[in-house]
Every structure is written in C-alpha cells, then in structure tokens.
VEXZATI-432578 format. One line per 5 residues: number of its first residue (from 1); their letters; for each residue x, y, z of C-alpha. Coordinates in steps of 0.2 Angstrom, whole numbers, plus 2048, in hexadecimal, padded with zeros to 3 digits. Layout:
BEGIN
NUM> A> X/Y/Z; ... .
% end
This chain:
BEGIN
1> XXXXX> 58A/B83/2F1; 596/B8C/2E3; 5A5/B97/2EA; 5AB/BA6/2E2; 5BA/BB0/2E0 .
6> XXXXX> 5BF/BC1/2DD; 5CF/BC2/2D2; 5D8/BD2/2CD; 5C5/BDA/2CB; 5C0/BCA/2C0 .
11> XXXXX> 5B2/BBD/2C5; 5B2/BAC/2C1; 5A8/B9D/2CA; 5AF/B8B/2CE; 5A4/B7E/2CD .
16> XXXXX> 59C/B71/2DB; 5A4/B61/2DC; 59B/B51/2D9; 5A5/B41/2DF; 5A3/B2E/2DA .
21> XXXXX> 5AE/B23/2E5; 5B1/B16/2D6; 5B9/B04/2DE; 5BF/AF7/2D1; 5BD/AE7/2D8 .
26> XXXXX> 5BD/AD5/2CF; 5B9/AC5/2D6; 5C5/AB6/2D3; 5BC/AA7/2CF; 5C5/A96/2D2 .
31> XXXXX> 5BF/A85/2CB; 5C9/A76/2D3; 5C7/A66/2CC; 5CF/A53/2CC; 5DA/A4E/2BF .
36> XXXXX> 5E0/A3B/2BD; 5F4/A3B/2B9; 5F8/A32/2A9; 600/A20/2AB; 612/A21/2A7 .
41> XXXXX> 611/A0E/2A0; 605/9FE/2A3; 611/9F3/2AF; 607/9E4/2B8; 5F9/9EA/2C4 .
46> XXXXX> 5FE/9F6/2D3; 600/9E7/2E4; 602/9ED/2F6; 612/9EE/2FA; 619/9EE/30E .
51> XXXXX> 62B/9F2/30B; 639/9EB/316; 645/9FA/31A; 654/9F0/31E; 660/9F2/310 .
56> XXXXX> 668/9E7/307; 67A/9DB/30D; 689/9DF/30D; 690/9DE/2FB; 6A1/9D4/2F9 .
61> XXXXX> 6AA/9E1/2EE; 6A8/9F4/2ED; 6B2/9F8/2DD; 6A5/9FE/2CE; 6A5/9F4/2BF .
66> XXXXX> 6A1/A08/2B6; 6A6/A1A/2BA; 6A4/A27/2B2; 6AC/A38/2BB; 6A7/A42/2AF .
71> XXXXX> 6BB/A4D/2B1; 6BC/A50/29D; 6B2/A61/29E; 6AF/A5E/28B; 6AC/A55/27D .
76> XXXXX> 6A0/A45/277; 6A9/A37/284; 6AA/A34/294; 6B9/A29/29A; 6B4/A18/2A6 .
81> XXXXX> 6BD/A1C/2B4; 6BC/A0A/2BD; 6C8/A03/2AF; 6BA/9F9/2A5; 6BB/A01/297 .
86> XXXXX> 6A8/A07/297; 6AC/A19/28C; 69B/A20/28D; 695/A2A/27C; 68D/A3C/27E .
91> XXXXX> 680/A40/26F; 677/A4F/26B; 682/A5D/272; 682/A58/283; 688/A65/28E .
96> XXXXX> 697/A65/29B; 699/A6E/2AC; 6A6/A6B/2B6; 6A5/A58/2BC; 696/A57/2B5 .
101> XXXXX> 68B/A55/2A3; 67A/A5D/2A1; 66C/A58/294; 65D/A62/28C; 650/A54/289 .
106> XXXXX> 64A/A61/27D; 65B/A5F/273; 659/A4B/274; 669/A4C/27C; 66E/A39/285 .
111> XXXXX> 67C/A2E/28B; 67F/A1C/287; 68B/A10/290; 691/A01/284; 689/9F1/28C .
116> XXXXX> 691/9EB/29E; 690/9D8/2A4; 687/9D5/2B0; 682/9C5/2AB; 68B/9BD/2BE .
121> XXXXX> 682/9CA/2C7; 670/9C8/2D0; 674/9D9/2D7; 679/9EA/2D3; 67C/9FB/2D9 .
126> XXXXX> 67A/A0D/2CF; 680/A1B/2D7; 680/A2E/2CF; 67E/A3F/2D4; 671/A47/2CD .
131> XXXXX> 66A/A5A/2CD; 658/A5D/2C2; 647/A63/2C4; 63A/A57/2C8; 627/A57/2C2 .
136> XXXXX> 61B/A4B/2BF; 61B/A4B/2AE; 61F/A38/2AC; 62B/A36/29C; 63C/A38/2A0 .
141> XXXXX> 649/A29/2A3; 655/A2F/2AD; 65F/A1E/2AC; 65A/A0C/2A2; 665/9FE/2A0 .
146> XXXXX> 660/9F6/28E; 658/A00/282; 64A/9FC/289; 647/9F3/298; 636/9EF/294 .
151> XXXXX> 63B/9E5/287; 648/9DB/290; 64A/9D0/29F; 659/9D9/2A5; 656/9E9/2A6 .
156> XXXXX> 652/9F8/2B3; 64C/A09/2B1; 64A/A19/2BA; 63D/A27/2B7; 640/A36/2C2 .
161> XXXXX> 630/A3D/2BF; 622/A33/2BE; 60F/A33/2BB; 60A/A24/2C2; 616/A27/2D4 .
166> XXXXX> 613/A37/2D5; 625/A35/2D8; 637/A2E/2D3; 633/A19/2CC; 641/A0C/2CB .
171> XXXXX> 63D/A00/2C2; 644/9EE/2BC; 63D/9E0/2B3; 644/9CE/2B3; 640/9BC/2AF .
176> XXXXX> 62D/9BC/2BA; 62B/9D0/2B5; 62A/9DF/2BC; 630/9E6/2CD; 62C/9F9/2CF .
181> XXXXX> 62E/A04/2DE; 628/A18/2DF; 630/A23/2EC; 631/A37/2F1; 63A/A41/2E4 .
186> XXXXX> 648/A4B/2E9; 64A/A5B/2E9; 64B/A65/2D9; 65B/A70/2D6; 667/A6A/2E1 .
191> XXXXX> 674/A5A/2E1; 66B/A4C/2E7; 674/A3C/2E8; 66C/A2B/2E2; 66E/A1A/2E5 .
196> XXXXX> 665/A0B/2DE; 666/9FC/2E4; 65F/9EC/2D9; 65F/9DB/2E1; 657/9CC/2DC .
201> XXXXX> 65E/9C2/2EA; 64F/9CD/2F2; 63B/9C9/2F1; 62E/9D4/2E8; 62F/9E7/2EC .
206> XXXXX> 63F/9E4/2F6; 64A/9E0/2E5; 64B/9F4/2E3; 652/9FF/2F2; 655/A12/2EF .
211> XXXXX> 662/A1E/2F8; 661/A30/2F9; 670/A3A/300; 674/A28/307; 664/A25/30F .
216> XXXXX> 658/A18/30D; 647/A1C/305; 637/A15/309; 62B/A12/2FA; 61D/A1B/2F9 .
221> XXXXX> 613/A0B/2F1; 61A/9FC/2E3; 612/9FD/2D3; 61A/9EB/2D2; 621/9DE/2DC .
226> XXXXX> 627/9CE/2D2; 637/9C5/2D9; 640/9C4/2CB; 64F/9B5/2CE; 658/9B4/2BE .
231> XXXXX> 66C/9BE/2BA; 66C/9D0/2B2; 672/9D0/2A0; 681/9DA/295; 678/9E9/292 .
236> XXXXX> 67A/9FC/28D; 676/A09/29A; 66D/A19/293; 66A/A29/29E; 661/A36/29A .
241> XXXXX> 655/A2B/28B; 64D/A1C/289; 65A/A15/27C; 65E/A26/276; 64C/A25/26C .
246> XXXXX> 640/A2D/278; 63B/A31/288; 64C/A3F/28B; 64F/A48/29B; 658/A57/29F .
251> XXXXX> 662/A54/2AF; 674/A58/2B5; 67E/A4A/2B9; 68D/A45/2C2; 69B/A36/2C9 .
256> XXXXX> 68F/A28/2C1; 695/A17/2C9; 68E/A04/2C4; 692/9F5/2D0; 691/9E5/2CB .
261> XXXXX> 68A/9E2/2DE; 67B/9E8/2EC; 685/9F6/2F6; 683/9F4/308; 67B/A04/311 .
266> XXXXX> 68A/A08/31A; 695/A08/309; 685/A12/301; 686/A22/30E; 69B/A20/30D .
271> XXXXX> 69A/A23/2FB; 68D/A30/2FE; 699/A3A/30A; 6A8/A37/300; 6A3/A40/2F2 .
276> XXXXX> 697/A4D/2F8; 6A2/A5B/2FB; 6AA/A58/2EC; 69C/A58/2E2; 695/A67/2E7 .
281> XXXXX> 6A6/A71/2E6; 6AB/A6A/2D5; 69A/A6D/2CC; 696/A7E/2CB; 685/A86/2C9 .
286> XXXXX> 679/A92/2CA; 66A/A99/2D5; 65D/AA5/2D5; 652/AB0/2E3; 645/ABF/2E2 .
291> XXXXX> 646/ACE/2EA; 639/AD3/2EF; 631/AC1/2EF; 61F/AC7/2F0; 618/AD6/2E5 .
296> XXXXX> 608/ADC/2E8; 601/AE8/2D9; 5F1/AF0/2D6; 5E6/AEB/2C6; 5F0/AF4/2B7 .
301> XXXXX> 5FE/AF8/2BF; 611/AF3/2C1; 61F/AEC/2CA; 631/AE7/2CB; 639/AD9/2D5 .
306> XXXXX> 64C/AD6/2D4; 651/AC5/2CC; 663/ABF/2D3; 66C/AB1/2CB; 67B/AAC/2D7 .
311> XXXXX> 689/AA0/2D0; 694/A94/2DA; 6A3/A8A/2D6; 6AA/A95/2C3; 699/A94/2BA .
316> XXXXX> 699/A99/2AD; 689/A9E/29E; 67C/AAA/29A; 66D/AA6/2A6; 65E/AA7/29B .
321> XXXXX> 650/AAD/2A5; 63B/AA9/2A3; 62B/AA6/2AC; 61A/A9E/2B0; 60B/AA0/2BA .
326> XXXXX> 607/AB3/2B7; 5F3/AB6/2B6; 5EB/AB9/2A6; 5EE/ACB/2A0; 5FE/ACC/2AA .
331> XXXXX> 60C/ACC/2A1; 621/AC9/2AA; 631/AD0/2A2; 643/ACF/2A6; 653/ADD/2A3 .
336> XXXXX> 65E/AD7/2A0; 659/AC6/297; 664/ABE/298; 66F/ABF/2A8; 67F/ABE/29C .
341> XXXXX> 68E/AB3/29F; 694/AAE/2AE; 683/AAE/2B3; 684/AB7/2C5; 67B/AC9/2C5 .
346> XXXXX> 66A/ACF/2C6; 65B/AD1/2BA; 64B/ADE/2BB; 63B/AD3/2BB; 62E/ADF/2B6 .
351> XXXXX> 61C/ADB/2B9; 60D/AE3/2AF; 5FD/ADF/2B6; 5EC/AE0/2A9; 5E0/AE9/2AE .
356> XXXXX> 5D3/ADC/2AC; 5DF/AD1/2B7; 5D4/AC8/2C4; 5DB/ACB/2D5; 5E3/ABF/2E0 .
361> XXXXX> 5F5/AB7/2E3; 5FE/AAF/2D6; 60E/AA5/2D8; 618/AA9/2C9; 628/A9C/2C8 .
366> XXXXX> 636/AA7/2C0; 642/A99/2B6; 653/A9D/2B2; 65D/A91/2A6; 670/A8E/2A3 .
371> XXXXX> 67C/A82/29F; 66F/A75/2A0; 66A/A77/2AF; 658/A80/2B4; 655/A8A/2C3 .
376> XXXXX> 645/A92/2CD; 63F/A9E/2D6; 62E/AA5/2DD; 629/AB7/2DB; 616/AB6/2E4 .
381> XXXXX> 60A/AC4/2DA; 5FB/ACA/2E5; 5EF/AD4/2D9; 5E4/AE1/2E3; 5D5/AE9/2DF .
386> XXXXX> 5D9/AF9/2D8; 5CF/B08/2E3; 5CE/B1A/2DC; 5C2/B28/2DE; 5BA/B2F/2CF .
391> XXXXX> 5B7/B44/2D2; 5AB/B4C/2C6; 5A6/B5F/2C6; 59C/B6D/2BD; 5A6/B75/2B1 .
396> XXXXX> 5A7/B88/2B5; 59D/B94/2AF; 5AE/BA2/2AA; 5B8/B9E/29E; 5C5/B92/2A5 .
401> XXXXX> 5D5/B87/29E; 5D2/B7B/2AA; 5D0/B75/2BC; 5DA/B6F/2CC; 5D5/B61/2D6 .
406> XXXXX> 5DB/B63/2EB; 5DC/B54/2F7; 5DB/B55/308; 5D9/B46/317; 5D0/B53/323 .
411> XXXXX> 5C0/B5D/31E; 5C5/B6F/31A; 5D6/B6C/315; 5E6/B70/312; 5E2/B68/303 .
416> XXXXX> 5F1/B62/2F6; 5F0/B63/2E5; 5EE/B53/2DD; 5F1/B55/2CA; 602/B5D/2C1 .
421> XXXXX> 5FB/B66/2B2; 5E9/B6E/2B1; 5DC/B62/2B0; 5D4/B67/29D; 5C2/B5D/2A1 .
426> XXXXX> 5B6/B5C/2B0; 5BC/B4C/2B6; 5CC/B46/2C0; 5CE/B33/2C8; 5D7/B31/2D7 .
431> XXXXX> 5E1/B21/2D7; 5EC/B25/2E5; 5E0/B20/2F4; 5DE/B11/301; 5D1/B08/308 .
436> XXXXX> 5C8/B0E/318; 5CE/B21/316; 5C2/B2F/315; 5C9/B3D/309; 5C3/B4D/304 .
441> XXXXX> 5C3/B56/2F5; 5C0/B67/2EE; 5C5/B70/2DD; 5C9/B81/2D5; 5C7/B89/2C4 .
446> XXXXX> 5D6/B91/2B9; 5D4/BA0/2AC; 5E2/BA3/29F; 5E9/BAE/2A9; 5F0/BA0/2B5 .
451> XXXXX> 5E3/BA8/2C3; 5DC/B9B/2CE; 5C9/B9B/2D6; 5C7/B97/2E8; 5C3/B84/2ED .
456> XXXXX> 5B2/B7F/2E7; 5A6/B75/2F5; 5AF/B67/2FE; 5AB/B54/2F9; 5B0/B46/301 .
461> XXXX> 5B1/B32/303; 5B7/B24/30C; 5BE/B19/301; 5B6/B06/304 .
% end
C-alpha cells in the first residue's frame, strides 16, 4: 500500500516500508582448565602435620634485643630504638610515610639490619606491622635473617606470597633442617600486625607459631617438620630481599621489633593492642572506591564510573591510577591521571567497549598507586548484546532531499520522529529499543521545499 499527499497543488509519493528487526548477539565461550602452581623452592618432602595450638611459654624478658620505629620520616637509616645499636641501612630509594617505610620491589629497594647475637638464644620473637598486597606469586622475602637462610643453619625466612602455600610460609632451617609452616594470608591493603614465633625448645611443625592481630594461626599444612635443637647465630636481618640480591617485595612497614625470646600469647595480644591505635593514626594512607560499582554497557558503546581516592592521616602524593581485567576490544581510561598531590579527589573512569567485545561480566581491578603503597578497587563491566532494528524503504518516486523515519509503541501512532537531520538514503537503524517491546514504524518523504508527505504504510516488530 503507498500513501499519497496533496501539497500546495504538488504530488509526490512516499514509499512502503520494509523492516529487518537486526539483534547483534555473540556467544561467550569460556575454557577452564587446571594449572599446577610453581614450587617456590625444593625443602624436604611435604609430612602430615597435626599442629598443637597452645602457644608457646611465658618468656622471661620482654625487652627487644632490635627496634626500629621508623620516627625519622626521612633519609637512608633507621635508628635502633631498643638501645643495641642495630642502625638499620635503607638502599635503593626507600620511601618514608609517616612511621613507616615503603619499598617497590621493582626498584630493588631493601633494608638490612647489621648482625644481632642470638647465639644464647633457642628462641625468638619478630613482631612488625605490615600493610601489602598478597598474591601467590611466590618470590618475595618479606623478612630472612642471614643472607640466605638456605645456606645457613641459623636462619628463618618469611614469604608472604607463596606458591607452594598458597599462602604466607615461615620458614627456619637448623642443625637437622628445615621446619616450614604455611598459613592464611591476610588481608591485602590494610595494617596487619604479625608475630612470629621460632622455638626450637618445640618439636617438628610446632618450632614456628604465627600471630595475626595477636591471634594465633592454625597451619593450613607443614611443608617441613624437622626439630631443630641447636642456638640461632649472629646474623644480618634483611626485609624486603633475600640479601638484598633478589627476590624484592613491595610492602609498607612499621614498629619492627626482635626479642631474643618466645613471647607468650598474652604479651603478643598486649603488644598488638598497645600499638594498634597508634599505628593506624600515625601512618597515613590512601583508599579507593567506584561509583557506580557495576557498569553495564552495550557492545560499542560507553560508560563512566566515578574513581574516589580518599586519604587519611596528612597523605600526601599524586595517586597514580591503572587497570586490569577489561575484555579484549575494551579499552579503560582515567581524567585525571593522576589524582595529583595529596591524593584525595576523584578521577573519571571511562569505559569504551569494542564492538566485537564478547558479552558477559568482567571484573575489572582499578589499581591506584602512591607513596608506595597500592590500592584496589572493583568496577564489574556486564557487556550486553547490542539489539536495534534495521528500517529499509523504497525510495520515492518525486524528487525528494530525504526522508523521516517516526516511532511509535501503539499501532497508528502518535508517532515520534526518530532522527535529527533528514535521512539522505533509504535506510535508518534504530538502536534505541529494548527487548520484549513491540514498536511500530512508519516514514515520510521531504521535497526541497521542506514539504513533507504523509506517513507511509505502518511497519512494526517486537524486538526479541
């Protein structure tokens, strides 16, 4: 059926209306396999291991042998509080906030301790405050006494992120061999207080107990379980490196303390709660959030959540912002990048989704870095299907300068116009529709007089 129209005593003829409903739909196609974690190192072969919870004695003395507080706020040293003498050296650029220093393993940046007796000691005590990000990427040395306590009889070693846990190991290795634990991790981006306890007056898995916030951990399994009866030694302490050669970690650390004894729980928790307020207060930081936290975008289209960076206790650097996880043909962007000093404000994350971008949700992990430390947050993208209708007409027979495509929800109108400017061809896509609604459609013809024909035949569709 054509319609025609009359116009000041001029005939021209609209066309019919030919509509394909076009649905853009991709599958997303996931393949989940099994990957064995790398071994961080060969030890001694993995025993069963039925841990004994009660911790160890009471110690005789609570006084640290080391302590480092960290109160400079700058420079390459940091003073032995305890009165020992044990001035700690600072390599690489190690970075200061607050009470507290911050390493970029990236940098090689590492503390070393000069070597403390020990050598009257079958037990000791290494208590620190600690705030990283934890993976299982099983490298890093958070903490080794020696240079290598592979290589000694003396040593211990912690490895906050390891491969063969699947956690946090503690690790020492004395005169029979090696004793080594796995626990939980913490978790990432907060203070987290630790304290280790290694004593060889103990047997097998029991020479090594770990504290988290002042409570006692339970292993998830002993890679080890040697009862090791001999004295530790006169050795150097290293954080952040295994001997500042390898294996570097960034972390931010503060109030390190060494006792030449096994604390008892009770003076464990005290010291726990003794500091924690200050801790918190004294070392500032920085967070991040999204707003809004899940974005849901079409195929080829785009979107903005708002990135907040929030800073506590006089913070004070450029927060440096990236991410990971966005599907292939997807790219993330951030305005500003960075969040400039102090750090507190907010960021426009801008999402571009490919066209080709297979649907589906996506965590992306927005990372903001500052001052050494690295914060997270996660923005959820769910990628639809894009649906749009596809109208195609006959092009008129009169001499036209284009055509008008109308929209309505109810068969015979009203209809609304659905383009801005004259549609030049025979062709318009309608991308503004939803799933489940029926719409109709109908177009007119325009001469170069700006006179418009009446509405063509009515089309219509429900969308899928």
């Amino acid at each position: 059926m054509r319609g025609c129209v009359r116009v000041h005593r001029r005939w021209f003829v609209c066309s019919r209306i030919v509509i394909i409903v076009l649905v853009i739909l991709h599958q997303l196609f996931v393949v989940v396999g099994c990957a064995q974690a790398p071994q961080d190192r060969a030890e001694s072969p993995v025993q069963n291991f039925d841990p004994v919870t009660s911790p160890p004695p009471p110690s005789s003395s609570e006084d640290p042998v080391g302590w480092w507080t960290f109160s400079e706020g700058s420079g390459t040293m940091a003073a032995d509080s305890s009165g020992n003498g044990y001035t700690a050296l600072l390599f690489n650029g190690v970075g200061w906030i607050g009470n507290a220093i911050a390493t970029d393993a990236s940098a090689q940046q590492y503390m070393s301790i000069p070597p403390i007796d020990l050598t009257g000691t079958s037990a000791v005590t290494v208590a620190v405050w600690v705030n990283r990000k934890y993976s299982y990427s099983g490298k890093a040395v958070l903490l080794e006494a020696t240079p290598d306590y592979r290589q000694s009889t003396t040593g211990y070693s912690v490895y906050p992120d390891s491969a063969a846990c699947q956690g946090l190991r503690a690790s020492l290795r004395g005169d029979v061999g090696y004793t080594t634990n796995c626990y939980n991790q913490p978790s990432s981006g907060v203070w987290h207080h630790l304290s280790l306890v290694l004593d060889k007056r103990q047997t097998g898995a029991n020479q090594i107990f770990l504290y988290v916030d002042g409570v006692l951990q339970v292993p998830s399994r002993s890679l080890a379980s040697a009862t090791n009866t001999n004295k530790f030694g006169n050795d150097p302490i290293y954080l952040f490196s295994r001997g500042g050669i390898a294996d570097f970690d960034s972390s931010t650390v503060a109030d390190l303390r060494i006792y030449d004894t096994a604390l008892s729980a009770e003076a464990i928790q005290s010291l726990f709660l003794d500091t924690n307020s200050s801790i918190i207060s004294r070392n500032p930081g920085f967070s991040l959030s999204a707003d809004p936290a899940v974005v849901t975008l079409g195929e080829g289209s785009a979107g903005l959540s708002t990135i907040t960076s929030a800073i506590t206790s006089g913070f004070n650097s450029a927060v440096a912002l990236s991410s990971a996880g966005a599907p292939t043909g997807t790219s993330v962007s951030f305005s500003p990048n960075p969040i400039p000093a102090p750090g507190g404000g907010i960021s426009s994350m801008t999402i571009a989704v490919g066209a080709e971008t297979p649907t589906g949700s996506y965590p992306i992990t927005v990372i903001g870095v500052a001052g050494g430390m690295q914060r997270e947050t996660l923005v959820t993208l769910d990628v639809t299907a894009v649906k749009q209708v596809l109208l195609s007409w006959d092009p008129s027979r009169s001499q036209v300068i284009g055509y008008n495509a109308y929209r309505s929800s109810t068969t015979g109108g009203p209809y609304t116009k659905l383009n801005s400017i004259l549609i030049p061809g025979t062709t318009y896509t309608d991308l503004d529709v939803q799933s489940g609604y029926t719409y109709y459609y109908v177009t007119t013809a325009v001469n170069a007089e700006q006179q418009e024909s009446i509405y063509s035949n009515e089309a219509s569709t429900t969308v899928p």
